[in-house]
C-alpha positions, 0 to 999 in steps of 0.5 A: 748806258746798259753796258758799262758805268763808264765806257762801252768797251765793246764798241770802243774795241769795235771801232779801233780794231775795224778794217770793215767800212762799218757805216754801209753795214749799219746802213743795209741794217737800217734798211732790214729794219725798214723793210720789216717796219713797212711790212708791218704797214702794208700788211694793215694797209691790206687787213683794212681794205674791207671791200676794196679789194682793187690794191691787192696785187700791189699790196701782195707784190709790195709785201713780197718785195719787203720780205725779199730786201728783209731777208737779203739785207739780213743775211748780208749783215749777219755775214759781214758781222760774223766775218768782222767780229771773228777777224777782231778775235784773230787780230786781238789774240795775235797782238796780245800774244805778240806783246807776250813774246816781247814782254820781259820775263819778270812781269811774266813770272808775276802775272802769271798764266791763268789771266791770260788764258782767261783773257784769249779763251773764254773772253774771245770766245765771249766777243766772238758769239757777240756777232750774230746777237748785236746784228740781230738786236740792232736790226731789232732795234731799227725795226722797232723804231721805225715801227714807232714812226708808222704809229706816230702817223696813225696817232700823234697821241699813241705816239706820246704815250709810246716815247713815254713809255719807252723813256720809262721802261728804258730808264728802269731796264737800266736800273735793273742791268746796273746790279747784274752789270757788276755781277758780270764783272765779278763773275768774270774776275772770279774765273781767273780763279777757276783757270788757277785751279784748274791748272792745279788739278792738270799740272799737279796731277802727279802730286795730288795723285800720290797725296790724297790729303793735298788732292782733296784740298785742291779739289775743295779749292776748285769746288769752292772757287766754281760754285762762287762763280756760279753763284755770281753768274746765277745772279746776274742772270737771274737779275737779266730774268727780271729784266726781261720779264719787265720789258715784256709785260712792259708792251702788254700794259702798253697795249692795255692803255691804248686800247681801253685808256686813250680812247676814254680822252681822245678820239682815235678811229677803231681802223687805227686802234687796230692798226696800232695795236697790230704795231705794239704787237709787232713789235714784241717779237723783235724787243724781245730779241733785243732785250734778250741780247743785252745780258750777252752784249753785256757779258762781251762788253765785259769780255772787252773791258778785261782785254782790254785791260791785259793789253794796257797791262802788257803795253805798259811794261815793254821797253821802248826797244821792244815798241819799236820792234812790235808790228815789225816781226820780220826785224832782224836781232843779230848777236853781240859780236863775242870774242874775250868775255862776258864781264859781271861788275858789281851786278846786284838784282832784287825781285819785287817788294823786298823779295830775294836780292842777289849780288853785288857779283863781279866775275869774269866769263872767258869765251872758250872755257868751261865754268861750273855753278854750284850752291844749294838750294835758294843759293841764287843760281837760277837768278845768276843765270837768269841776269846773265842771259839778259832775262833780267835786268840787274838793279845796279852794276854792268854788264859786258861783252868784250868791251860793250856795255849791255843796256836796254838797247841791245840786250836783245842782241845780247840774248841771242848769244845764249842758248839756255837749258833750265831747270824747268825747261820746255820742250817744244813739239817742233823745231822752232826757229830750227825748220832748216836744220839738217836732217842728218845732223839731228838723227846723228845727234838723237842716235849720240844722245841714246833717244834715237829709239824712243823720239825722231825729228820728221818735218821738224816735228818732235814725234814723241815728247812724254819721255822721262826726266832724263830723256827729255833733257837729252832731247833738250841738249839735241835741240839747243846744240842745234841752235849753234851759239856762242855760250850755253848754259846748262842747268842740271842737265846732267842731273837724273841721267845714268852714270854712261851719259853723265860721264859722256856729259862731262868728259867728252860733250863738254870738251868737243864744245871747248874744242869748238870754241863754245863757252858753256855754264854748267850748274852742277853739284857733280863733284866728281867731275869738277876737275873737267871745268876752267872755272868754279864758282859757288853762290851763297844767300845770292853772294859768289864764291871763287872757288877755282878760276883758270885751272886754279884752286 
């Protein structure tokens, strides 16, 4: 097996991913191949007529009819191909970023972004350019074995001698694809490497611009990573070189055999000599196109194999729930009804191996009222919300709303109570899950938020999102106010804001809120303000302090 030590992942994603009927495409393969094959014979039939030339209409007609069938079939082929290979890609890239979407949040923090982009970029890329040259070496293929048949009717014995040659040659191509096999995959692992990097020059472009000294670095990091992987790919096709070089003095030898070797043993006409040797000469071209394919097979196949691995990876860690809901994304989430509190008991989180742990916390969110977060750096407030919201799932302890425990059945329907502003939030460049939203709520919103100058809404599209740090959190606040929920969290939002909009923020936002009923969670180091909320806690190496609840200090 050229392809895999263990499995043909390219096939197998074939076969599990084909909508096509896949065996009347490789029937009109076989009979390209055919085609061409009995052209070869009809071409000899014509070259060994002598003077005989009462066939020839019939040969020139029989000759035209192959090259008819060789090009339609071929062509119906290559189209079928590239519309089955490309509808693969589409398929697969959507079922993995639809099992992103339903993924929980930590395993997305630790898997991290370079694998995946890897994975549906340069590795679906990879499948994708795989149509052409599968069609191609495969029709090859059966051109070459048929053009093995038409020899074992001129001459048993140069048939022996073919399949021998053949096992031979086949066996050592194997041989010499093992080592650049593996290069492959280590070729294509060190990429996810390259994407890390590479996100470190686009996404740190700020810091390493005003450090040179750390700009070097990441710059030495990506030289570094990027000539490794040259090196692995140098290698692997340096060995597929090798290959190649093989089988093509393969046929030469094999030629020189059948020409001068066999007649010494065996008696064989020269009409059939020339014959043959018109077949093994025939047959370069199209070996030659299957040789060549195989490094690119292999590269798809390998492309494949890690797909296929990210999907078995994101698979693996989705709840139940979220299986159930996979294929059906018209399923509809409805919130928890909300009507007392939000109530934390004994609520306690630890990220993997031993990383920060939070809690055991116990406090009380009252629907209606105003509750401020506070705590320095690595306190745990990040974490808190992230346990409150339903992106985490605590490692002990419970969670309520009202009088209904939140467990992995319905914590869907517990996040969607939330509208949350993070420290690190994204910004969109449409209104997504918002399309309907007045238009006139939203000007009036981006006018009250004092951004109406510098971005707008049209066709629910954000017409400009490169704003400053404040200005893209106000368009943040326009945005989450828009979505219209029953608790909102605000992480800092009020941080890097002028001292008009942070006092708009605290004494007036945040009360019309209250006044509609929201309840809001707001991190804040704001000390000023902090007579503005119902509830104060602080958060400690992960431990909570009641600091002022109900109006209490």
């Amino acid at each position: 097996m050229i392809f895999s030590d263990k499995k043909i992942h390219l096939i197998e994603l074939f076969r599990r991913e084909s909508d096509l009927k896949l065996l009347p495409l490789i029937g009109i393969s076989v009979l390209s191949g055919a085609s061409n094959a009995a052209l070869l014979a009809t071409i000899n039939r014509a070259t060994t007529n002598g003077d005989n030339r009462s066939d020839d209409l019939r040969l020139m007609f029989m000759s035209a009819l192959c090259i008819a069938i060789f090009i339609i079939t071929k062509k119906y082929v290559l189209r079928r191909g590239v519309f089955f290979v490309e509808e693969l890609v589409r398929k697969v890239r959507i079922r993995i970023v639809n099992k992103i979407r339903h993924s929980e949040l930590l395993m997305m923090e630790q898997m991290g972004s370079s694998d995946i982009y890897a994975r549906i970029t340069k590795d679906a890329v990879s499948v994708s350019h795989s149509a052409e040259i599968l069609s191609n070496g495969f029709q090859s293929l059966i051109m070459v074995i048929f053009s093995v048949i038409y020899v074992a009717f001129l001459s048993i014995p140069s048939f022996l001698i073919m399949i021998l040659y053949f096992v031979l040659g086949v066996y050592a191509y194997m041989r010499l694809s093992k080592v650049a096999n593996k290069l492959l995959q280590k070729a294509t692992k060190r990429e996810e490497a390259f994407f890390e990097t590479l996100d470190s020059v686009l996404h740190g472009f700020k810091e390493i611009k005003v450090n040179k000294k750390k700009n070097d670095s990441v710059y030495k990091r990506f030289v570094k990573v990027t000539n490794e992987t040259k090196e692995l790919y140098m290698g692997a096709n340096y060995k597929f070189i090798t290959s190649y070089l093989f089988a093509q003095s393969f046929f030469y030898i094999l030629l020189t055999v059948i020409i001068f070797v066999l007649p010494m043993y065996y008696e064989v006409a020269n009409a059939n000599v020339v014959k043959i040797s018109s077949a093994i000469l025939f047959i370069v071209g199209p070996m030659e196109t299957f040789v060549s394919a195989v490094p690119f097979v292999m590269s798809a196949n390998v492309a494949a194999g890690n797909i296929a691995t990210l999907e078995e990876k994101l698979e693996s860690n989705l709840k139940a729930e979220e299986l159930e809901h996979l294929n059906d994304p018209d399923y509809e989430v409805e919130p928890l009804p909300f009507e007392k509190a939000v109530t934390l008991s004994n609520v306690a989180f630890q990220y993997p191996n031993d990383g920060f742990s939070a809690g055991p916390i116990s406090l009380t969110i009252p629907k209606g009222e105003i509750t401020f977060l506070s705590g320095g750096n690595g306190a745990g407030k990040s974490t808190f919300l992230k346990l409150i919201a339903g992106l985490y799932y605590p490692k002990s302890g419970t969670i309520k709303v009202d009088d209904t425990r939140i467990k992995a059945s319905n914590y869907a329907n517990h996040r969607e109570l939330f509208s949350v502003i993070f420290t690190d939030f994204y910004l969109f460049e449409r209104l997504y899950g918002l399309e309907e939203a007045d238009q006139e709520k939203v000007n009036d919103l981006l006018k009250t938020m004092g951004i109406n100058d510098k971005t707008q809404v049209i066709d629910s599209k954000v017409t400009e999102r490169n704003l400053s740090t404040g200005q893209k959190k106000r368009l943040a606040l326009v945005i989450s106010l828009l979505e219209d929920k029953a608790i909102y969290v605000f992480d800092e939002v009020a941080a890097d804001q002028d001292p008009v909009f942070k006092k708009y923020f605290y004494t007036e936002l945040l009360g019309e809120m209250k006044k509609q009923g929201k309840t809001v969670m707001v991190v804040t180091h704001d000390d000023f303000y902090f007579d503005v909320c119902d509830n104060h806690y602080k958060l400690r190496d992960g431990e909570l302090v009641i600091t002022k609840s109900n109006g209490k200090a």
